[in-house]
ROLOTOR-920208 format. One record per atom (N, C-alpha, C, CB): residue in three letters; atom name; x, y, z. Coordinates in Angstrom, 2 decimals, always signed. Glycine has a CB too. Layout:
BEGIN
ATOM,ALA,CA,X,Y,Z $
...
***
This chain:
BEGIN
ATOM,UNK,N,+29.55,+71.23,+159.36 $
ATOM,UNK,CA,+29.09,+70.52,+158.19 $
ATOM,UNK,C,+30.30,+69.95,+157.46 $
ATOM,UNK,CB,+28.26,+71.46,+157.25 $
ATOM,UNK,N,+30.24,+68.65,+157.05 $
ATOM,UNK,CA,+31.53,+68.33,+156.14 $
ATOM,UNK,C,+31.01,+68.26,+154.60 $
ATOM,UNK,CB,+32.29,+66.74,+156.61 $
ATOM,UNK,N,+32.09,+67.74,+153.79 $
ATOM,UNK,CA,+32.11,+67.81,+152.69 $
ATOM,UNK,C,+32.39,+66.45,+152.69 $
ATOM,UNK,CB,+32.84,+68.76,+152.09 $
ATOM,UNK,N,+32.43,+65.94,+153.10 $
ATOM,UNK,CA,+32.72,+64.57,+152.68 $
ATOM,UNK,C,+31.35,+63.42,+152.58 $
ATOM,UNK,CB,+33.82,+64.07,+153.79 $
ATOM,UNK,N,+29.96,+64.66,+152.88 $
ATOM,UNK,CA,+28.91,+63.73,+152.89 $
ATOM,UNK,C,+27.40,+64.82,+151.82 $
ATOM,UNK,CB,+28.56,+63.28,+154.95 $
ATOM,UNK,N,+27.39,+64.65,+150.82 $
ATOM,UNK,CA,+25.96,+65.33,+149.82 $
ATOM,UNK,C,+25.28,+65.43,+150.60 $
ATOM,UNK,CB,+25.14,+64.63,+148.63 $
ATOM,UNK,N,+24.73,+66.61,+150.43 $
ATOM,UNK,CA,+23.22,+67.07,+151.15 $
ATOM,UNK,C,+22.25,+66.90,+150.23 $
ATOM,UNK,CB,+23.07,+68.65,+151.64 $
ATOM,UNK,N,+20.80,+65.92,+150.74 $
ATOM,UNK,CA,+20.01,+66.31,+149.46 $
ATOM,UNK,C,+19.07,+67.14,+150.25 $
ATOM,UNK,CB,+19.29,+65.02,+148.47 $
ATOM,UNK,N,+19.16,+68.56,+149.39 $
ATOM,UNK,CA,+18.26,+69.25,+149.92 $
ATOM,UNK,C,+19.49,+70.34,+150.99 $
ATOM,UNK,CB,+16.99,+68.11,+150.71 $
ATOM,UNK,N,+18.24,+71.69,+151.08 $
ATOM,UNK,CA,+19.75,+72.51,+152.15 $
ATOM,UNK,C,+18.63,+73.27,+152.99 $
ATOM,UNK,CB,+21.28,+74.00,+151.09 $
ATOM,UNK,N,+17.43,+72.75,+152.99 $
ATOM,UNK,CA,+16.92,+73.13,+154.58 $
ATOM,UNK,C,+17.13,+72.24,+155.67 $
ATOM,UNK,CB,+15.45,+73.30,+154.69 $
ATOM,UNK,N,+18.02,+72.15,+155.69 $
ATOM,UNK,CA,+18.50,+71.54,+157.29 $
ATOM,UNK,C,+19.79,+71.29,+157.44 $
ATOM,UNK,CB,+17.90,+70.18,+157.74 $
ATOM,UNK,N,+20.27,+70.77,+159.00 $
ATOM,UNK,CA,+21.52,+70.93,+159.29 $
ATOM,UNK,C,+22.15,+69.65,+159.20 $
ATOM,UNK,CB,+21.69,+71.54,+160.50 $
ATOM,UNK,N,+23.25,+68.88,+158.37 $
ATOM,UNK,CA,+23.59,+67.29,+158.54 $
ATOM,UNK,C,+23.81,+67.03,+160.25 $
ATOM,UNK,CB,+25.22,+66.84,+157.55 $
ATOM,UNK,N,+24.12,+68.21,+161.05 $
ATOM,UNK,CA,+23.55,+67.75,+162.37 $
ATOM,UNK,C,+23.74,+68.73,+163.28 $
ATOM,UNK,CB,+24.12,+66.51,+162.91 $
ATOM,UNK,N,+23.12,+68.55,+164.71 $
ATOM,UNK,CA,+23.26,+69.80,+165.44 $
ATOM,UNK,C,+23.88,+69.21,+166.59 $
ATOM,UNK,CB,+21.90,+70.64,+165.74 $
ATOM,UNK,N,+25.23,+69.81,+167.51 $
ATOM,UNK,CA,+25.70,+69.70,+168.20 $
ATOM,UNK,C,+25.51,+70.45,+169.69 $
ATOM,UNK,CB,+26.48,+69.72,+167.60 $
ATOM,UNK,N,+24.92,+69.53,+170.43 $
ATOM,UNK,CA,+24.64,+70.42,+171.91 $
ATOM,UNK,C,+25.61,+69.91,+173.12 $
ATOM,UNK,CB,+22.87,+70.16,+172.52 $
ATOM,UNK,N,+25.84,+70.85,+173.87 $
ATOM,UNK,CA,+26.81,+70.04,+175.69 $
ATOM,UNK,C,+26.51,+68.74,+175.39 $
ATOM,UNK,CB,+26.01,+70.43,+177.75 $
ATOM,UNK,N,+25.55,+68.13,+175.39 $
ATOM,UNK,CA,+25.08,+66.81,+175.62 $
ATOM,UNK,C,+25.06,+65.84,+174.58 $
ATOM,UNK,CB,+23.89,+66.87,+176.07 $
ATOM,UNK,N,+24.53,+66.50,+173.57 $
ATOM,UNK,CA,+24.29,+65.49,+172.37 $
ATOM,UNK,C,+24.63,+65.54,+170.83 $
ATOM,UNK,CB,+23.03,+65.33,+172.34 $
ATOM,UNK,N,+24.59,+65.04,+169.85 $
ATOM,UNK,CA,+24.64,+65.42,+168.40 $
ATOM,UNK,C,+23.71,+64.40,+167.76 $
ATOM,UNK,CB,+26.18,+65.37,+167.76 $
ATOM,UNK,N,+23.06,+65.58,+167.20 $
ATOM,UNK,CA,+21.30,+65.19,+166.44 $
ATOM,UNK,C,+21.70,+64.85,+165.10 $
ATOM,UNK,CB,+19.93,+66.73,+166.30 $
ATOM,UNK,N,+22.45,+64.16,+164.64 $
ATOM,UNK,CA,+22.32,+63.59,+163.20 $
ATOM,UNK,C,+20.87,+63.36,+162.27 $
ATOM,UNK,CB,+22.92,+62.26,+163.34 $
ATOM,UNK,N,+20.95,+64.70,+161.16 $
ATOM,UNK,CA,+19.91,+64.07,+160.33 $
ATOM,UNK,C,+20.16,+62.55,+159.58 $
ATOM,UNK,CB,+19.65,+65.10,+159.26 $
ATOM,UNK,N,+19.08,+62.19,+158.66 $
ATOM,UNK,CA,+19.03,+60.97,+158.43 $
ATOM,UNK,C,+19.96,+60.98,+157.01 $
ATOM,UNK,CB,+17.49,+60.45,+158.40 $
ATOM,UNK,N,+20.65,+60.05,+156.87 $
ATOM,UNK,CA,+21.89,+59.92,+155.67 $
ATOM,UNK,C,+20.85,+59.09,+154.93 $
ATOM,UNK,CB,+23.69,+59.03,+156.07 $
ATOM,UNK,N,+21.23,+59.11,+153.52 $
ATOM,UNK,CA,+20.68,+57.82,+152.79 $
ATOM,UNK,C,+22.24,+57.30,+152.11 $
ATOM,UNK,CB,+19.23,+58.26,+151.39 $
ATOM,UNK,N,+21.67,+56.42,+151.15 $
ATOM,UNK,CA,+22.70,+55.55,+150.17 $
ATOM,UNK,C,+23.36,+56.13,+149.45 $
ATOM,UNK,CB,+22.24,+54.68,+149.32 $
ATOM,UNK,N,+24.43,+57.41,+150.09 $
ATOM,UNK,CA,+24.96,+58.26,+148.28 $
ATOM,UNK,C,+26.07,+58.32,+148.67 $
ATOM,UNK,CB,+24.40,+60.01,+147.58 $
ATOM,UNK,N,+27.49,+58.67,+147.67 $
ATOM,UNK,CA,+28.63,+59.28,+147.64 $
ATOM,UNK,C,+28.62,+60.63,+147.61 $
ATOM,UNK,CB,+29.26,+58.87,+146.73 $
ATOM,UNK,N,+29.89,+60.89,+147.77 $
ATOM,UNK,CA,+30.18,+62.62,+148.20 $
ATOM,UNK,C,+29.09,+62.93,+147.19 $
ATOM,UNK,CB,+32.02,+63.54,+147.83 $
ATOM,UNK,N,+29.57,+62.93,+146.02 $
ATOM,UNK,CA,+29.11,+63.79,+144.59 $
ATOM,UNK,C,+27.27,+63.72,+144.62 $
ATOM,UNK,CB,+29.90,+62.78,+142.83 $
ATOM,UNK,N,+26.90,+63.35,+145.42 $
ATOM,UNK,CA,+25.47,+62.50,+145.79 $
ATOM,UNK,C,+25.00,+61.56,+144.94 $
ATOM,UNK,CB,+24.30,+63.33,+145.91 $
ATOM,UNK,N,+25.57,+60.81,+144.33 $
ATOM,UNK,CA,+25.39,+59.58,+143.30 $
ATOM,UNK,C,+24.72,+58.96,+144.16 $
ATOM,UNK,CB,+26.64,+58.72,+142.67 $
ATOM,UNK,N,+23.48,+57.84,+144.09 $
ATOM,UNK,CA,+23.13,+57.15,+144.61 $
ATOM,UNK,C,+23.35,+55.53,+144.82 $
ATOM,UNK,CB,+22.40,+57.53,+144.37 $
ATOM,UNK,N,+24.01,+55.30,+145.94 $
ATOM,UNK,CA,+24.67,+53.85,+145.81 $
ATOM,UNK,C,+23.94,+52.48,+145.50 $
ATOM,UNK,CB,+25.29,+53.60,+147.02 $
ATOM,UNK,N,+24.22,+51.78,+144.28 $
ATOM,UNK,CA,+23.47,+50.77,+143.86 $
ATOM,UNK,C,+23.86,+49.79,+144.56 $
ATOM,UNK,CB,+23.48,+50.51,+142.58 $
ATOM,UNK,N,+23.31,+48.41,+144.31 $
ATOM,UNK,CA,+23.97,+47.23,+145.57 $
ATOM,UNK,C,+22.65,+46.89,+145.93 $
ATOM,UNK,CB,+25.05,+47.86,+147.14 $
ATOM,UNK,N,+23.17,+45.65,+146.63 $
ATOM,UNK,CA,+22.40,+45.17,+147.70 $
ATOM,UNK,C,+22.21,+46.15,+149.24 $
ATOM,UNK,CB,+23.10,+43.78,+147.98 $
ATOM,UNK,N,+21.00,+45.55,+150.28 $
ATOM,UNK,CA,+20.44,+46.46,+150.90 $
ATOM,UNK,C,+21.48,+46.35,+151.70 $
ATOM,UNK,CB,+19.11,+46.40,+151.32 $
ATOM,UNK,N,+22.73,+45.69,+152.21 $
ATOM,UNK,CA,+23.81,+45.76,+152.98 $
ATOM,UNK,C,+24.46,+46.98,+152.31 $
ATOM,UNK,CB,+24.65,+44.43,+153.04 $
ATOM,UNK,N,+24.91,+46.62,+150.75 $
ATOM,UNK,CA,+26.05,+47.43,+150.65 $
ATOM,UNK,C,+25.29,+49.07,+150.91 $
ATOM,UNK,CB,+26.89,+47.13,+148.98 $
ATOM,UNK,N,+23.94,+49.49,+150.87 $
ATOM,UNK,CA,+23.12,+50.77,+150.95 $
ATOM,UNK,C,+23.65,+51.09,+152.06 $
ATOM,UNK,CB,+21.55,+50.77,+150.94 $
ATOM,UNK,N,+23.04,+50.02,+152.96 $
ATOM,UNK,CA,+22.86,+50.28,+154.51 $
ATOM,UNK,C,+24.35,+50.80,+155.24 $
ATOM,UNK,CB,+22.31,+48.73,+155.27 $
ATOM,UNK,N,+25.59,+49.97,+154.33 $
ATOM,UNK,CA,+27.18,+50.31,+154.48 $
ATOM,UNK,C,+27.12,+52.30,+154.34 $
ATOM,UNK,CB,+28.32,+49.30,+152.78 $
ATOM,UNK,N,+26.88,+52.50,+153.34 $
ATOM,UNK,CA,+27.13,+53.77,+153.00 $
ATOM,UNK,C,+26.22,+54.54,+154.11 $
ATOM,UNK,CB,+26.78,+54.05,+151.42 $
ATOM,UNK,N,+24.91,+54.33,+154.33 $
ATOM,UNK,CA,+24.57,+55.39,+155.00 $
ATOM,UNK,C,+24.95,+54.89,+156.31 $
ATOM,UNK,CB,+23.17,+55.85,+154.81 $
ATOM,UNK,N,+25.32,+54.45,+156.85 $
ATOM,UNK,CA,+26.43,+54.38,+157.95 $
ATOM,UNK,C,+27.89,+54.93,+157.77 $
ATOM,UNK,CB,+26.62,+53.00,+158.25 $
ATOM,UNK,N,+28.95,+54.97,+156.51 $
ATOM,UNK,CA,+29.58,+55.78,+156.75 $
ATOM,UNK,C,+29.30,+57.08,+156.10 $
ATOM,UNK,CB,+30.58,+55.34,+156.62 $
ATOM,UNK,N,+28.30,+57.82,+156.15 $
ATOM,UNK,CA,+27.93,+59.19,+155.66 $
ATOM,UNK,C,+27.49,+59.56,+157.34 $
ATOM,UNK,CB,+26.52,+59.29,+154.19 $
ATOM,UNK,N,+26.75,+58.82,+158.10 $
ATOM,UNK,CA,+26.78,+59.63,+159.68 $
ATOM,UNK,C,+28.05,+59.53,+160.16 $
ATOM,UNK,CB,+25.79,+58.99,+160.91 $
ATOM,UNK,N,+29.04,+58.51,+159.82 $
ATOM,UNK,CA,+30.44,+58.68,+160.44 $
ATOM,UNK,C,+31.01,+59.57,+160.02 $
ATOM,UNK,CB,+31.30,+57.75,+160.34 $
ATOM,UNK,N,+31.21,+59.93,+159.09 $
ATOM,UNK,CA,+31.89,+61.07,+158.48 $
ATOM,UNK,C,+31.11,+62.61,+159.19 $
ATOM,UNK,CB,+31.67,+60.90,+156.61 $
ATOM,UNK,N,+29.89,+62.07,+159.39 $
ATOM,UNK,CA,+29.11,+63.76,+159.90 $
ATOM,UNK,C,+29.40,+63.64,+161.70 $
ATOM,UNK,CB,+26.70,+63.89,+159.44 $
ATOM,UNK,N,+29.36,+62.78,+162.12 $
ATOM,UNK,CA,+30.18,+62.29,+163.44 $
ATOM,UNK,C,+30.96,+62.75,+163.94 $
ATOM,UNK,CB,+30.70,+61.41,+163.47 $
ATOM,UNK,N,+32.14,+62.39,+163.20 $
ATOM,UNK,CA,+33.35,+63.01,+163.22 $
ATOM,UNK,C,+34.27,+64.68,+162.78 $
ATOM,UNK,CB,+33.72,+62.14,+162.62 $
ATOM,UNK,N,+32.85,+64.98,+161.80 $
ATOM,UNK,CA,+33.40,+66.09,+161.64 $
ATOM,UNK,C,+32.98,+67.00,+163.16 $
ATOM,UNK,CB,+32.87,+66.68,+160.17 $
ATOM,UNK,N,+31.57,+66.40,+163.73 $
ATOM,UNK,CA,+30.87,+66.90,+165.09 $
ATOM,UNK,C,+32.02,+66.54,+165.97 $
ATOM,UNK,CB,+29.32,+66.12,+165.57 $
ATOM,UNK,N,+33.17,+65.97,+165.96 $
ATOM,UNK,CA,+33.90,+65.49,+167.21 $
ATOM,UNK,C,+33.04,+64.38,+167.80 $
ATOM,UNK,CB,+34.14,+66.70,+168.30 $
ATOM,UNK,N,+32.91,+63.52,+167.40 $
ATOM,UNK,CA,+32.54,+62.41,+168.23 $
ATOM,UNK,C,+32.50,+60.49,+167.01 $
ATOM,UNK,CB,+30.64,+63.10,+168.97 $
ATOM,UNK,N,+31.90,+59.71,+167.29 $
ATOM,UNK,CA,+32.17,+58.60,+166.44 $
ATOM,UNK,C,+31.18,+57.87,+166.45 $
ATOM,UNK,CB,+33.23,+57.88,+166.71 $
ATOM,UNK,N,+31.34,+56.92,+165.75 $
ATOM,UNK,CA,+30.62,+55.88,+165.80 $
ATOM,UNK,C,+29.83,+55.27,+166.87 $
ATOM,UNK,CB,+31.27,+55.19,+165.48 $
ATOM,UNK,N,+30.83,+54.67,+167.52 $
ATOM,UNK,CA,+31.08,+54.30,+168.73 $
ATOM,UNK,C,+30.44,+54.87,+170.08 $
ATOM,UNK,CB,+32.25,+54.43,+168.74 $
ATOM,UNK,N,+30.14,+56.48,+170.16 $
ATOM,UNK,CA,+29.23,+57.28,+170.67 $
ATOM,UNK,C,+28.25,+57.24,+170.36 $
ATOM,UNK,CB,+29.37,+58.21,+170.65 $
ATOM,UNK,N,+27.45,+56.73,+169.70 $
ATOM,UNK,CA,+26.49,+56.65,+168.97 $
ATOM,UNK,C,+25.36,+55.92,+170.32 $
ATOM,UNK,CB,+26.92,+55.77,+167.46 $
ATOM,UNK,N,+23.95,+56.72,+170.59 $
ATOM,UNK,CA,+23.09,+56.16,+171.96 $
ATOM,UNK,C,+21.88,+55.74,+171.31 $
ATOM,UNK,CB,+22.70,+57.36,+173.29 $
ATOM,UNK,N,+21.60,+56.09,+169.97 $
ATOM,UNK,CA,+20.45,+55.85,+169.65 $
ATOM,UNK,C,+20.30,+56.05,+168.02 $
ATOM,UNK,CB,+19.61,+56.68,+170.50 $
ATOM,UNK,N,+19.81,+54.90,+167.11 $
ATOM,UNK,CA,+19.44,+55.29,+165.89 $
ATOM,UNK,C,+18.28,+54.90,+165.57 $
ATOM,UNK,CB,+20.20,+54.96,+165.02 $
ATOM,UNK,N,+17.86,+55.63,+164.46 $
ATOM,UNK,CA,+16.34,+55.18,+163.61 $
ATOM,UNK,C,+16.43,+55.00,+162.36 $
ATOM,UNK,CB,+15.19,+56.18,+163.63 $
ATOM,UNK,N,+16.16,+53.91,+161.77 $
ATOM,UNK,CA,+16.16,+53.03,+160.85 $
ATOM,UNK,C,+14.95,+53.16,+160.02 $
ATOM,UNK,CB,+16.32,+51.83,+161.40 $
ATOM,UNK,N,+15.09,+53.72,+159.04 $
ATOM,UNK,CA,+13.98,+53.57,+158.10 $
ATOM,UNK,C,+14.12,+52.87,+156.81 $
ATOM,UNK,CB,+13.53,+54.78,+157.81 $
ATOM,UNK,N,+13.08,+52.01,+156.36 $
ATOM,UNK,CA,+13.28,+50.69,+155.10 $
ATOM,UNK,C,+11.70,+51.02,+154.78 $
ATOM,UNK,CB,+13.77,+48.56,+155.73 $
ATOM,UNK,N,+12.07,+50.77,+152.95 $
ATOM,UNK,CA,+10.69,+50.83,+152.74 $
ATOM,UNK,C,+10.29,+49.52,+152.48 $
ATOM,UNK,CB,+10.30,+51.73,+151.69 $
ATOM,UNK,N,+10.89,+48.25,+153.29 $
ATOM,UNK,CA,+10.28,+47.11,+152.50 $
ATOM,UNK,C,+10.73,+46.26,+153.82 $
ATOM,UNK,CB,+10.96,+46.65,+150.72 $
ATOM,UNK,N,+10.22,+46.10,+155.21 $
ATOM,UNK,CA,+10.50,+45.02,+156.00 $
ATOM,UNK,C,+11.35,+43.67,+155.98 $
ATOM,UNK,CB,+9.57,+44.74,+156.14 $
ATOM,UNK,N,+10.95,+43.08,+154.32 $
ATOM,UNK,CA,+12.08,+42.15,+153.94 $
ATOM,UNK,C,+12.89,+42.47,+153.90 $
ATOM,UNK,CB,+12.18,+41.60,+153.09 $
ATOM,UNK,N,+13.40,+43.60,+153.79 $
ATOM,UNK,CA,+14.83,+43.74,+154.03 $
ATOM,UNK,C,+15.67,+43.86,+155.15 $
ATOM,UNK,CB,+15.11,+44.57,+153.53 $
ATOM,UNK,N,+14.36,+43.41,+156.31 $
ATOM,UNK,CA,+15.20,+44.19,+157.79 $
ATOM,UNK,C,+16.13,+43.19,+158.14 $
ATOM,UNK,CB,+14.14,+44.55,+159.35 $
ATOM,UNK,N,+16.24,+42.08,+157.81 $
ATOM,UNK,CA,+17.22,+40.76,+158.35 $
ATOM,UNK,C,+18.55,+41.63,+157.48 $
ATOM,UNK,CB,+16.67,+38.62,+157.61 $
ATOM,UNK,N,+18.50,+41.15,+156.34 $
ATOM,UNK,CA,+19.68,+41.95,+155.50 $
ATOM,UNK,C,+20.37,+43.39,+156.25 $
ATOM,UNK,CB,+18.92,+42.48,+153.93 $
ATOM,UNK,N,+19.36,+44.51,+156.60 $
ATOM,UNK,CA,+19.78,+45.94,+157.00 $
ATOM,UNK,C,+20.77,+44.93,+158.26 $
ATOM,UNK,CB,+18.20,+47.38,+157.63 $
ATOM,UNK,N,+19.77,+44.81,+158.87 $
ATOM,UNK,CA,+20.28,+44.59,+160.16 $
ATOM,UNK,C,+21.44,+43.37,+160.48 $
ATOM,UNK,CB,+19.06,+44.34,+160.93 $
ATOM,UNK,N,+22.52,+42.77,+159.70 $
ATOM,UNK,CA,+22.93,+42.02,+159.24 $
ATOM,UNK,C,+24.26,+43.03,+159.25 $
ATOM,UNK,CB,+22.18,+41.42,+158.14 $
ATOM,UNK,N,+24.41,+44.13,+158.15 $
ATOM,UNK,CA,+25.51,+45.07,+157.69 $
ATOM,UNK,C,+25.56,+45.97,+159.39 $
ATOM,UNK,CB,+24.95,+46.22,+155.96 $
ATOM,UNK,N,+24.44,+46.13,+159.59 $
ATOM,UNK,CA,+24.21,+47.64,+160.78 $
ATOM,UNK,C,+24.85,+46.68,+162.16 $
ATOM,UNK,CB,+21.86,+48.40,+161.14 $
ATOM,UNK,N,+24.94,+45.75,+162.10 $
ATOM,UNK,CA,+25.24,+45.13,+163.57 $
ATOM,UNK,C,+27.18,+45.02,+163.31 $
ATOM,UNK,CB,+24.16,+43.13,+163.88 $
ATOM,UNK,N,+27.59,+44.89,+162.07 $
ATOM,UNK,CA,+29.21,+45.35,+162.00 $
ATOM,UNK,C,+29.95,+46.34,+162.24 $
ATOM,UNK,CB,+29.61,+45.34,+161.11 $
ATOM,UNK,N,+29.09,+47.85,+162.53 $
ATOM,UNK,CA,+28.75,+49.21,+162.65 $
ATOM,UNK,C,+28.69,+49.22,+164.07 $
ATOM,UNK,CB,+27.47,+49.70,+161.90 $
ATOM,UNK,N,+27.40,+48.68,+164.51 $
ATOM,UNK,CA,+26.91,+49.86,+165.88 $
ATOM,UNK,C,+27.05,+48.21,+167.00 $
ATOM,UNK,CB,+24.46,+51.00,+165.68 $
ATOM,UNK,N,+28.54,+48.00,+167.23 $
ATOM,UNK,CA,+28.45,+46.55,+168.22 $
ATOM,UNK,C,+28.33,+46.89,+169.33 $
ATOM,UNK,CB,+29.60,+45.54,+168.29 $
ATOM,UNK,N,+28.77,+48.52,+169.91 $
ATOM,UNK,CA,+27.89,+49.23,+171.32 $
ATOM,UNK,C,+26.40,+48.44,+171.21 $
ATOM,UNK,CB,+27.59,+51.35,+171.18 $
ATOM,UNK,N,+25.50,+48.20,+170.30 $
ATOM,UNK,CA,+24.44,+48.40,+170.18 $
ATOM,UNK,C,+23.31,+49.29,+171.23 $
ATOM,UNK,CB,+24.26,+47.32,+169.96 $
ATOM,UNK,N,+23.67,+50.71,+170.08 $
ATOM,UNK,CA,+22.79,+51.85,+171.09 $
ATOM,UNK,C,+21.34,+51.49,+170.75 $
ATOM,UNK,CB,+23.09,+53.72,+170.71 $
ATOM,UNK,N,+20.67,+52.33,+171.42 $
ATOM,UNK,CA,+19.52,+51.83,+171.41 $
ATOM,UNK,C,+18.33,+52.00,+169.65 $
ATOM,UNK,CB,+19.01,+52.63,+172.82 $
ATOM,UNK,N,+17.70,+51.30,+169.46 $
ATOM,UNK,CA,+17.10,+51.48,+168.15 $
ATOM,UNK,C,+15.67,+51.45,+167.63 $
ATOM,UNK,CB,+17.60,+50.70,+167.53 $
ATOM,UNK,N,+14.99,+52.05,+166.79 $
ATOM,UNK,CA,+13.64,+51.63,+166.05 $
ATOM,UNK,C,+13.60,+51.55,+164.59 $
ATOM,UNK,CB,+12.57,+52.57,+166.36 $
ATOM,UNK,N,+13.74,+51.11,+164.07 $
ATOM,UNK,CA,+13.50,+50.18,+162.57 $
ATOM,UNK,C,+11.90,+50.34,+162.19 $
ATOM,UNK,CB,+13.88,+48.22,+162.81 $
ATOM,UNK,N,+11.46,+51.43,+160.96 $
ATOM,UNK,CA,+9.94,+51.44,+161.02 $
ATOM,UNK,C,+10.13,+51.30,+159.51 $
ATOM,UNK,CB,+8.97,+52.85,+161.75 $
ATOM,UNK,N,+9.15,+50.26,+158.71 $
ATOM,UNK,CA,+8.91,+50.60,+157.14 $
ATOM,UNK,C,+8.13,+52.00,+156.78 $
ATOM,UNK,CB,+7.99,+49.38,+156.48 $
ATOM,UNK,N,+8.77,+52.35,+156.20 $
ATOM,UNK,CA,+7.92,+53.65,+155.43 $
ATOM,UNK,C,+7.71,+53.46,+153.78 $
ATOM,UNK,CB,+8.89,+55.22,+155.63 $
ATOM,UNK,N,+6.37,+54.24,+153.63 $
ATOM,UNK,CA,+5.86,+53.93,+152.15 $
ATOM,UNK,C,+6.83,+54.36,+151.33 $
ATOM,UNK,CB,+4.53,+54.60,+151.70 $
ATOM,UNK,N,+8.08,+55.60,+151.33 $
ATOM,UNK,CA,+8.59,+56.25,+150.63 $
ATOM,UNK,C,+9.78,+56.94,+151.33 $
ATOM,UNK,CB,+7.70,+56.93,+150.10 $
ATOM,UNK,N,+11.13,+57.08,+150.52 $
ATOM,UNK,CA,+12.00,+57.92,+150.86 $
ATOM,UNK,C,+12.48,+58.73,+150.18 $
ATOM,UNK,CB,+12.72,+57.52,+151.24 $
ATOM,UNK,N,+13.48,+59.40,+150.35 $
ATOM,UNK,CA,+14.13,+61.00,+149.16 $
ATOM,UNK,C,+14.78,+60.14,+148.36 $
ATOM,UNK,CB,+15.50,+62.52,+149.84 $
ATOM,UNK,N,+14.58,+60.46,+146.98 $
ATOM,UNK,CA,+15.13,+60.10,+146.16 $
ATOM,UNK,C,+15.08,+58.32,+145.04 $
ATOM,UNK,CB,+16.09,+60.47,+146.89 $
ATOM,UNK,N,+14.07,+57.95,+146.04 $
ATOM,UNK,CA,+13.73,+56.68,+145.87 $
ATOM,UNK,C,+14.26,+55.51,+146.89 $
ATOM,UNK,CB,+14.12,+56.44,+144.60 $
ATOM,UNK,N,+15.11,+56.10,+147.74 $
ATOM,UNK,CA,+16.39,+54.82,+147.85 $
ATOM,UNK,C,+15.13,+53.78,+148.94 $
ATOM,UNK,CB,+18.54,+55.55,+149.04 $
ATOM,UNK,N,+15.66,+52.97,+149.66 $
ATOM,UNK,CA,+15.41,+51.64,+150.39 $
ATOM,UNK,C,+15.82,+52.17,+151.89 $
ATOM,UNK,CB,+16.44,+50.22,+149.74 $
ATOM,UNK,N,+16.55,+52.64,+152.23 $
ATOM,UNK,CA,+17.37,+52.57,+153.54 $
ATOM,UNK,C,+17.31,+54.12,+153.93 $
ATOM,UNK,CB,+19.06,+51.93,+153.34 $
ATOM,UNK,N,+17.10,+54.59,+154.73 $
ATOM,UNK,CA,+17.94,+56.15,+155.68 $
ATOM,UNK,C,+17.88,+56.24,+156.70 $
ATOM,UNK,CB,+17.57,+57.52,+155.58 $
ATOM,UNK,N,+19.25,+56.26,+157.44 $
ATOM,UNK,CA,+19.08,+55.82,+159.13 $
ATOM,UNK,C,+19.85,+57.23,+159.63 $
ATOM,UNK,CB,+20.09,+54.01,+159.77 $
ATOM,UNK,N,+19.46,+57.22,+160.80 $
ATOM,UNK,CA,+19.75,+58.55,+161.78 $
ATOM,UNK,C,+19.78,+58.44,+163.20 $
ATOM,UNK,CB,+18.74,+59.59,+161.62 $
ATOM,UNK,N,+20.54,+59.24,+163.58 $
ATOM,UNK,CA,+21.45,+58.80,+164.79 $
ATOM,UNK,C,+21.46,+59.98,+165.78 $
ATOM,UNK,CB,+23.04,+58.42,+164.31 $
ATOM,UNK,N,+21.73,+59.81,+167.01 $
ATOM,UNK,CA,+22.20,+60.78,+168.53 $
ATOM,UNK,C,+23.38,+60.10,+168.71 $
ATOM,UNK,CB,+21.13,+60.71,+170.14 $
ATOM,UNK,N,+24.28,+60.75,+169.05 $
ATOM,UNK,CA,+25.44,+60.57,+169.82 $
ATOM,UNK,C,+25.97,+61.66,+170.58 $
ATOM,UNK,CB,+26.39,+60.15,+169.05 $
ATOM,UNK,N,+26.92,+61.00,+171.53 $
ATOM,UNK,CA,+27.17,+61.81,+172.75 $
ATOM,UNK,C,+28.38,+62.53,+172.15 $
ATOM,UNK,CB,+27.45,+60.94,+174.23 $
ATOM,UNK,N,+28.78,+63.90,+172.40 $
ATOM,UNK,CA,+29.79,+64.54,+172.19 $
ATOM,UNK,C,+31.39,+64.05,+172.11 $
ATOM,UNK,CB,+29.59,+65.32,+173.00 $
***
């Protein structure tokens, strides 16, 4: 677990590391202190991309390892924008699903979550 990424909430693990894989839970839009990052849906989408890097790396592995994420937005208009910031991030482009949901923790717009290989 690092410190370099707020947990909201402490039933669960920011990720689980197996031989094979690392199960990243889903990050949203916050700083360490868990402030919630204001901005446009890029600059959101920036942060919860580097809050799985930071949980990544503390797992031994990166970005760049990264085989698969899931993308959650509560507002479809925003998927050109998400996906706009997220393609400067993941240019492997691992594999992905992008679903609107009615609601997320805390209110935010964006929380994406990731597998990567060790």
């Amino acid at each position: 677990m690092t410190d370099s990424v707020a947990a909201v909430g402490n039933l669960y693990s920011q990720a689980i590391k197996t031989p094979t894989a690392i199960y990243c839970s889903g990050q949203i839009p916050c700083d360490v202190q868990g402030n919630l990052v204001e901005g446009t849906i890029q600059e959101k989408t920036a942060a919860c991309i580097k809050n799985l890097q930071a949980v990544l790396e503390e797992a031994g592995s990166s970005i760049d390892k990264v085989v698969k994420v899931n993308v959650f937005i509560t507002n479809m208009a925003n998927f050109g924008s998400m996906n706009e910031e997220y393609g400067k991030w993941f240019v492997g482009k691992p594999a992905r699903s992008c679903v609107a949901v009615y609601q997320l923790p805390k209110g935010v717009d964006v929380e994406i979550e990731c597998i990567a290989l060790p």
